[in-house]
Steps between C-alpha positions, in 0.01 A plus 500: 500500500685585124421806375341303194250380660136597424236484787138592502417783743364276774819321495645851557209588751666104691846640468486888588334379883866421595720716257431911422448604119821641462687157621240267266509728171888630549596752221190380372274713739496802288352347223243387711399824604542607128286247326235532797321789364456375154305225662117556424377341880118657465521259160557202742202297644387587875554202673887486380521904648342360812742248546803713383375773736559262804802377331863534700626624193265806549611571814828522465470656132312897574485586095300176457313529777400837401403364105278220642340718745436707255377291229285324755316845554477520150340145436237523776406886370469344163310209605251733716424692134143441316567266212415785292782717592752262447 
């Protein structure tokens, strides 16, 4: 695999079941870690956080686990709201 080369994340989710982050992303780990909280994951629909949340990727990734965990929680209290309150 060239560092150049762009995958989805459930390519990544394919390639992480054999390989840890830090030998997959290289010196490029950080940045992951970085740019994870500037991701908006309670933005993102539920079905893609319940698939992400059983993801390999997840596992082996605690910061992201954490954000989808969390923005799970915060989709379902959302979607338990009055449509008034929204």
């Amino acid at each position: 695999m060239n560092a150049k080369d762009l995958f989805g994340w459930e390519v990544v989710d394919q390639l992480i079941i054999d390989s840890k982050p830090e030998l997959l992303f290289g010196e490029r780990l950080q940045i992951v870690y970085d740019l994870l909280s500037f991701v908006r994951f309670p933005l993102l629909q539920h079905s893609l956080l319940d698939k992400m949340q059983n993801s390999n990727i997840v596992r082996h990734i605690p910061v992201l686990r954490s954000l989808v965990h969390e923005a799970i929680n915060c989709v379902k209290h959302e979607l338990g709201r009055p449509e008034s309150e929204n």
